[in-house]
VOPAGU-2260 file (C-alpha; in pm, 1 decimal, decimal comma):
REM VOPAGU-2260
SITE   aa  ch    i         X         Y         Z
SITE  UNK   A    0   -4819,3    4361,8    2376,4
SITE  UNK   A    1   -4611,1    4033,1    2370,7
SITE  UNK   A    2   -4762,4    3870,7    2650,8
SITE  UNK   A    3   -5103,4    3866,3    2693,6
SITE  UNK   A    4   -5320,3    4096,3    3009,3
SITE  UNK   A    5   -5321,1    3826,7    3279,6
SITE  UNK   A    6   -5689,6    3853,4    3362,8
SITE  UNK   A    7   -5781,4    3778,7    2998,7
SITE  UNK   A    8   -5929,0    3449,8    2814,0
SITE  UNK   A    9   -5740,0    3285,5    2585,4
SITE  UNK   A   10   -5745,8    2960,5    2374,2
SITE  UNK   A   11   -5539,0    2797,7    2640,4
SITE  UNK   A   12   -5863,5    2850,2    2902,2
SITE  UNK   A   13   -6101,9    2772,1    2672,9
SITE  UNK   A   14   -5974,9    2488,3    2590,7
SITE  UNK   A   15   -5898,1    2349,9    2890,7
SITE  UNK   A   16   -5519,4    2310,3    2808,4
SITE  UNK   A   17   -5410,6    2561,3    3099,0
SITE  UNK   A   18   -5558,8    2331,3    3356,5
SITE  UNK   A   19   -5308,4    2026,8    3221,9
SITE  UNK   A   20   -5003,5    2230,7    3189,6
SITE  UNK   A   21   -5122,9    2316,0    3573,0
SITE  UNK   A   22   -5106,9    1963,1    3667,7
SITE  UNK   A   23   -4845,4    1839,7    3505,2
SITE  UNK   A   24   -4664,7    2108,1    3668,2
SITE  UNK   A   25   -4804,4    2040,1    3974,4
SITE  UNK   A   26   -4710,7    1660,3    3974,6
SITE  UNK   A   27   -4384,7    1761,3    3903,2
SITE  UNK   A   28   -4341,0    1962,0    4185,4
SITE  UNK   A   29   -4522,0    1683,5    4368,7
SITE  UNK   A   30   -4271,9    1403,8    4263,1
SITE  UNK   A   31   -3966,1    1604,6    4333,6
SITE  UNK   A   32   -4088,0    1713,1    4678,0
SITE  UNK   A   33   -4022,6    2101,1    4555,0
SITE  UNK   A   34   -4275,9    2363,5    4724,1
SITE  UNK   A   35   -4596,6    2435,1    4528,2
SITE  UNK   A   36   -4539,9    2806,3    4537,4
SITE  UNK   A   37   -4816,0    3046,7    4417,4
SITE  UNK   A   38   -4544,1    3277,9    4238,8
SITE  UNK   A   39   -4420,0    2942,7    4020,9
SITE  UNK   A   40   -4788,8    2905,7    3901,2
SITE  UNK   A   41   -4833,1    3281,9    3839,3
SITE  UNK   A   42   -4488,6    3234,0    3614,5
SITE  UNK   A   43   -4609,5    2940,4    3459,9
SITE  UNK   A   44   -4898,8    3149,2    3345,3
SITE  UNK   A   45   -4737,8    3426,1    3244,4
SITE  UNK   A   46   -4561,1    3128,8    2983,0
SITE  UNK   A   47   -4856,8    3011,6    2859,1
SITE  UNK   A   48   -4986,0    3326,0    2772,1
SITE  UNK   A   49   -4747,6    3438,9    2564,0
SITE  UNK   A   50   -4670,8    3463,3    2235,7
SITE  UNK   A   51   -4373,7    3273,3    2055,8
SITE  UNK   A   52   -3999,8    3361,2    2230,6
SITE  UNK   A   53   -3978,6    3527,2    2527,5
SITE  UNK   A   54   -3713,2    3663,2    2772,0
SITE  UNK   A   55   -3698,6    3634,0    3138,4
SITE  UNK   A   56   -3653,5    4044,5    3156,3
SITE  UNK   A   57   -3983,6    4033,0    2961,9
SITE  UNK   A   58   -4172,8    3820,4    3181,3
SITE  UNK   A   59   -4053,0    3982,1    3482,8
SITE  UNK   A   60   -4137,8    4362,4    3382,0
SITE  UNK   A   61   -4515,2    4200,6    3264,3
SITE  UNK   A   62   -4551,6    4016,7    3631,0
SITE  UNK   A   63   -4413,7    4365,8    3793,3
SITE  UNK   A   64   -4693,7    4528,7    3553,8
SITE  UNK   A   65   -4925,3    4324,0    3718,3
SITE  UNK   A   66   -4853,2    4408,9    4044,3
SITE  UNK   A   67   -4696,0    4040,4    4095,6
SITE  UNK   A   68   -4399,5    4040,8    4335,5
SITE  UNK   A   69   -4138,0    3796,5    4221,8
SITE  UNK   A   70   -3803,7    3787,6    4279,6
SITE  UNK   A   71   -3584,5    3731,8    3956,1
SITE  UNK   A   72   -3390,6    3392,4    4127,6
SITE  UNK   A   73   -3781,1    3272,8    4158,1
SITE  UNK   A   74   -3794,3    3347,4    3781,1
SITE  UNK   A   75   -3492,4    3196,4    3675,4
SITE  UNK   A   76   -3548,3    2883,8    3891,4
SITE  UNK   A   77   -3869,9    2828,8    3803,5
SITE  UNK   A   78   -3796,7    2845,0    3394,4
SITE  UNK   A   79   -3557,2    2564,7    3456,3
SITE  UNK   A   80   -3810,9    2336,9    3649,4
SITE  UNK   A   81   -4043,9    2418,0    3354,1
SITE  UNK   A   82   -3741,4    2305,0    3104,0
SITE  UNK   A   83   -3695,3    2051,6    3322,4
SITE  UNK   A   84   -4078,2    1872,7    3292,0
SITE  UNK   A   85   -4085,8    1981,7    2905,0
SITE  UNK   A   86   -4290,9    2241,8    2929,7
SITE  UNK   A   87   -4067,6    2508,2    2827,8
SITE  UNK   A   88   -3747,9    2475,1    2631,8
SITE  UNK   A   89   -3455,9    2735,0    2608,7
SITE  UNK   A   90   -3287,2    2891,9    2309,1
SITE  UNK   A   91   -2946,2    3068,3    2286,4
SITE  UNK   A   92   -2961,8    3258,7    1953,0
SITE  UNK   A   93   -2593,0    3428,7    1889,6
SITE  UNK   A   94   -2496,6    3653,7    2194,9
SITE  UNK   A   95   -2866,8    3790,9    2295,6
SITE  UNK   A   96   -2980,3    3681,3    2612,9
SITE  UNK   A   97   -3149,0    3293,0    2647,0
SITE  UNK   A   98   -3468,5    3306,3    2511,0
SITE  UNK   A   99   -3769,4    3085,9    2586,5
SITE  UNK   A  100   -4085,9    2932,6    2427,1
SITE  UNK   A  101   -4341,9    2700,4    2577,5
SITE  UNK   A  102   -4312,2    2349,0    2380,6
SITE  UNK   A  103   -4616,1    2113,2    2532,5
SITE  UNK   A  104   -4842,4    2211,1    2281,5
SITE  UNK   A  105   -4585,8    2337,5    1995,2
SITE  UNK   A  106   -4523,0    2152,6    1669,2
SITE  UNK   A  107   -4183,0    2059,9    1610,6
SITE  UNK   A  108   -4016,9    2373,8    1400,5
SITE  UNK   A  109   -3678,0    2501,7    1350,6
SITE  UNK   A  110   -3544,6    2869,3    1360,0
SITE  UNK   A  111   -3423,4    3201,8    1155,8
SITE  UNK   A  112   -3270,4    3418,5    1332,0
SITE  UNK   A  113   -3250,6    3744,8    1121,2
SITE  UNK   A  114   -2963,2    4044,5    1227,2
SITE  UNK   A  115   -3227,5    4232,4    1341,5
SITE  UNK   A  116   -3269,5    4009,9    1637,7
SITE  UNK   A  117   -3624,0    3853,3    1504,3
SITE  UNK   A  118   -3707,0    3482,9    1545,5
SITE  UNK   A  119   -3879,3    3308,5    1223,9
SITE  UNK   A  120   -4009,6    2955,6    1313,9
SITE  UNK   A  121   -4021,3    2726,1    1025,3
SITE  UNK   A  122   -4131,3    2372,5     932,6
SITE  UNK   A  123   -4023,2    2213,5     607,7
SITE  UNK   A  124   -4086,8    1844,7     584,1
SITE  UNK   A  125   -3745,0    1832,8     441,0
SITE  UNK   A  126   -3616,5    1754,8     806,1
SITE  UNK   A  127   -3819,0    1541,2     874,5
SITE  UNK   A  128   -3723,0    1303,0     610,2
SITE  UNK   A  129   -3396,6    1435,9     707,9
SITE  UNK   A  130   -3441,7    1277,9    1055,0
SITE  UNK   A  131   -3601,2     940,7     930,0
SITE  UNK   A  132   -3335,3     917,1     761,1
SITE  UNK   A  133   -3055,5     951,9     984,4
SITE  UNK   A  134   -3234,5     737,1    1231,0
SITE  UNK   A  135   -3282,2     477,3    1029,8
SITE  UNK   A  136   -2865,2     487,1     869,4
SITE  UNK   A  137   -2784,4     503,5    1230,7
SITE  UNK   A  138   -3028,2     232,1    1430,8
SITE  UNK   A  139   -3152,1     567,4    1669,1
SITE  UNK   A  140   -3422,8     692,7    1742,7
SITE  UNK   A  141   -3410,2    1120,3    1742,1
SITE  UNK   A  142   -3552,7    1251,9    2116,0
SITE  UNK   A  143   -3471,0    1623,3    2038,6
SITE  UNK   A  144   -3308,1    1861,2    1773,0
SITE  UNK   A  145   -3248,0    2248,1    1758,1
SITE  UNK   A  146   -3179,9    2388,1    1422,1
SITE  UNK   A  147   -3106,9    2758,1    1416,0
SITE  UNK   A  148   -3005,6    2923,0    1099,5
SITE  UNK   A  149   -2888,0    3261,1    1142,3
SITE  UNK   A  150   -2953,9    3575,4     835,6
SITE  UNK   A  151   -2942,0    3890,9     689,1
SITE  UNK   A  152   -3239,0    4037,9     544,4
SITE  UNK   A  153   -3285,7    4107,2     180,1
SITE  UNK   A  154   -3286,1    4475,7     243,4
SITE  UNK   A  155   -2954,8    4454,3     391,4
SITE  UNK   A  156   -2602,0    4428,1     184,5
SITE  UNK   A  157   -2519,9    4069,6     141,5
């Protein structure tokens, strides 16, 4: 299952990390006067429990699962607040729907998309010295970057 049972432990609890994506949330809402809704915490949950990219059909169907009772605006509106306190961050990979992954606790990585629809996260410390680089040509400083490479896999005709 892609998404973890929503009674069940994981690293996130145990190490405490939950409770401060819980409160930064929660000052968030705080700061921008927005209602502290037990649904968006149930949501923000459902995030942080699971694993790599997600859609927001796929969290939806695994709240319904759990007998959560959310309407899909709630679901929508709440991913952008998420985006919006950089907890989450969304991807548009070719004409699929947007897909999301949480990105508080997430090294920086790039993506491969194969045909098949799969997402392969990679790190090559060839961008990085990429980015110093460019930042130091151009007098910037980098604040964000989204590299998506898109391929076939060897199995299929090139």
């Amino acid at each position: 299952n892609w998404l973890l049972h929503m009674g069940t432990k994981d690293k996130l609890m145990d190490d405490g990390l939950f409770e401060e994506y819980k409160q930064l949330f929660f000052s968030y809402l705080e700061k921008k006067k927005l209602n502290k809704a037990a649904e968006r915490f149930a949501i923000m949950k459902a995030v942080y429990l699971a694993k790599g990219h997600f859609n927001v059909e796929m969290l939806y169907n695994q709240l319904m699962h759990e007998k959560y009772h959310i309407s899909l605006s709630t679901f929508y509106h709440t991913l952008e607040l998420l985006q919006d306190c950089h907890l989450v961050q969304k991807h548009q990979f070719d004409n699929g729907p947007a897909m999301y992954e949480r990105i508080f606790d997430n090294h920086p990585h790039d993506h491969l998309m194969l045909s098949d629809g799969s997402v392969i996260e990679f790190s090559d410390s060839r961008m990085e010295e990429m980015i110093a680089s460019v930042e130091e040509k151009y007098g910037v400083k980098i604040i964000h970057r989204s590299v998506t490479l898109y391929a076939k896999g060897q199995s299929e005709e090139q």
